[in-house]
C-alpha positions, 0 to 999 in steps of 0.5 A: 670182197673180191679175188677172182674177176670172173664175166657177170653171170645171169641168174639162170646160171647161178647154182641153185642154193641149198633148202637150208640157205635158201629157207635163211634167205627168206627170213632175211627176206622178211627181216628186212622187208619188216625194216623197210615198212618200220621206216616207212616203206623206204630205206636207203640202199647203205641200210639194205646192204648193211642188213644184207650183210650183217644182221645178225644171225641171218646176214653174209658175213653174220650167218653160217654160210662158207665165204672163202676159199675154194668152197666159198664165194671167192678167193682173196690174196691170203688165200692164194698164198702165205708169199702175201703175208710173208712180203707184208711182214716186211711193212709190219715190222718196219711200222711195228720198230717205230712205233710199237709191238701190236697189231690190229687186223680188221676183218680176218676173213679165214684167219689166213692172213693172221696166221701167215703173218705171225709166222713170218714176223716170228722168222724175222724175230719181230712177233708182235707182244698182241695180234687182235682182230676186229671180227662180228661174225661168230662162225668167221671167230672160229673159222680164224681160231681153227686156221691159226690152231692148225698152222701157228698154234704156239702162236695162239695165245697172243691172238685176241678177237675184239667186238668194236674199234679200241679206244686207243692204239699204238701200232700196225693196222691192217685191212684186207679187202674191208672197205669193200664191204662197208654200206654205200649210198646209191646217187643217181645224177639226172639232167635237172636234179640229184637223188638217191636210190633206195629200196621200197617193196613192191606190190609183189612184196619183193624189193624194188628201187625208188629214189628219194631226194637226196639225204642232208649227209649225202648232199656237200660230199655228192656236189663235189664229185666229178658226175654228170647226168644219167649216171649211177654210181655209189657213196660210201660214207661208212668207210669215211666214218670209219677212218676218222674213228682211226684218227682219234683211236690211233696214237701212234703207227699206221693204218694199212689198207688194200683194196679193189679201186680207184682214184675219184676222177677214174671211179667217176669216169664217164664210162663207168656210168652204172657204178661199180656194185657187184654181189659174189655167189659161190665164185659167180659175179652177177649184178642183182643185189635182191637176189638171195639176200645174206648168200651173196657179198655184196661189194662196191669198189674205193674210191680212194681219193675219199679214203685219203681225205678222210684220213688227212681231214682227221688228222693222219698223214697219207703216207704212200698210194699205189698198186698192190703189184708195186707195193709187194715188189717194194717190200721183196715179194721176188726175194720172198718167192726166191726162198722157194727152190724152183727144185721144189717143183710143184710147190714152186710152180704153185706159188709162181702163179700165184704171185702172179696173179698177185702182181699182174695187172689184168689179174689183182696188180693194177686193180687192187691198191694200197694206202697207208695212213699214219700218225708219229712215223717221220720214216718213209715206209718201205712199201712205198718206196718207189712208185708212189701215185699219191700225186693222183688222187 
């Protein structure tokens, strides 16, 4: 996950860990070099960030570190300001009149975005009857639980946490900021062949970078991507996966997902020739997934024209694509900030710039997009209104 767009940082300047963190870091260490020799003595990169990221226990999002807000790696949009939610409620409840009262968040991060949101549709008088949120980690459930006990608690109760995806589903899904950290593929294009960049442990017993030939699952979708040779970049087949699940568990509604990314022909730009991975460590970016495994996100930005795919490939209609700054605005962002008086002073002028770094292109406008993906909805959504870009994917 990613918020704040900081210059890359190198490790001598990355604070130092705690010995307690670091001590976990190096059981993740060792977990997952026992992984590689298992396998071996390779794995893909997709199964190192998986591990990375989600063994349990031990994992980014599976251990106990703090992961968002001021005191954690980074700062997503509900976290800047409930404005985010109050303009997305307008969207929730449109999807929610026309298909029915529930709503799925993928990934509820600090349980913000949740409470924020119930409280918006409670003052629009379109609560939801159900508001599950699909959650792994146990130390985020709770970090959830405790935000929605603080700011919405006689909202608790409709709140519900699920383990996996449900079998079926009529409603509003949402997901802030969750394709980012799905596993992806390395693929490295040479000039005569093709291969995929895994990881392997050197002499010193540290992780080191091989390529292999490329996997079966790897080779139609990497022939038809827009790369030339000597160029790296990521494959996320996790998030292709993910979507098609979607398809069958969704009867009727939309899926909502916003996110740091591009269209196939910007992501697969010739300038962009070593890929868009980045790890997070306590609001430093850096370039060096190695380093200090399960302390650091690591993401890769979406490549969106594969989301759409994969969602219509499935069988969703691909409602609406567009920046996130165009999507707020469409569904009243200004007339949510105009209910704070500019009398209010400080609170206005907090909730000013942050809507502006919500909306303005060099901060998360531009860069972060919107896509909804839906079943059953003949209605246009209202956030994309105006400006839809799906004509560019």
């Amino acid at each position: 996950m990613m918020a704040q767009f900081r210059p890359m940082s190198t490790q001598a300047e990355l604070p130092q860990p705690s010995p307690e963190a670091a001590d976990a870091s190096r059981a993740l260490h060792g977990h997952i070099a026992a992984a590689i020799s298992a396998a071996g003595g390779w794995i893909s990169f997709a199964r190192y960030m998986e591990l990375a990221l989600y063994t349990p226990g031990l994992g980014y999002y599976s251990g106990g570190a703090h992961k968002f807000g001021a005191a954690g790696d980074f700062i997503t949009a509900p976290e800047l300001t409930p404005l985010f939610a109050q303009t997305l409620a307008a969207q929730a409840e449109q999807v929610m009149a026309a298909s029915a009262p529930h709503i799925i968040e993928a990934g509820g991060g600090s349980g913000a975005l949740a409470a924020d949101l119930l409280l918006a549709l409670e003052q629009r008088r379109a609560l939801p009857v159900s508001y599950a949120i699909i959650e792994l980690s146990g130390e985020l459930r709770a970090r959830q639980a405790e935000t929605l006990r603080q700011r919405a608690p006689h909202l608790l109760e409709r709140v519900s946490w699920l383990d996996t995806l449900p079998q079926k589903f009529t409603g509003f899904v949402v997901g802030n900021e969750v394709l980012d950290a799905m596993p992806v593929h390395l693929v490295h294009w040479h000039a005569d062949v093709t291969l995929e960049r895994g990881v392997a442990l050197g002499k010193d017993g540290n992780f080191a970078w091989e390529e292999r030939s490329l996997a079966p699952a790897l080779q139609a979708r990497v022939a038809a991507l827009p790369a030339r040779f000597d160029y790296l970049s990521e494959v996320n087949l996790a998030a292709n996966a993910w979507i098609a699940a979607w398809a069958d568990i969704l009867e009727q509604g939309a899926l909502l997902l916003i996110d740091y990314g591009f269209p196939r022909h910007e992501f697969y730009h010739p300038q962009r020739e070593q890929g868009t991975l980045m790890c997070h460590y306590r609001h430093h970016a850096h370039g060096d997934p190695f380093w200090l495994p399960g302390l650091n996100d690591i993401t890769a930005h979406v490549d969106f024209t594969a989301v759409a795919e994969a969602g219509f490939d499935a069988g969703l209609d691909v409602a609406g694509y567009l920046s996130q700054a165009a999507f707020l605005i469409n569904c009243g962002l200004t007339d949510v900030l105009a209910q704070t008086s500019p009398d209010a002073g400080a609170d206005y002028l907090r909730q000013s710039r942050a809507v502006e770094k919500l909306i303005n292109p060099g901060e998360m406008g531009e860069l972060f997009k919107v896509i909804a993906l839906s079943k059953g909805i003949a209605e246009p959504l209202l956030g994309f209104a105006r400006g839809d870009k799906t004509h560019t994917l």
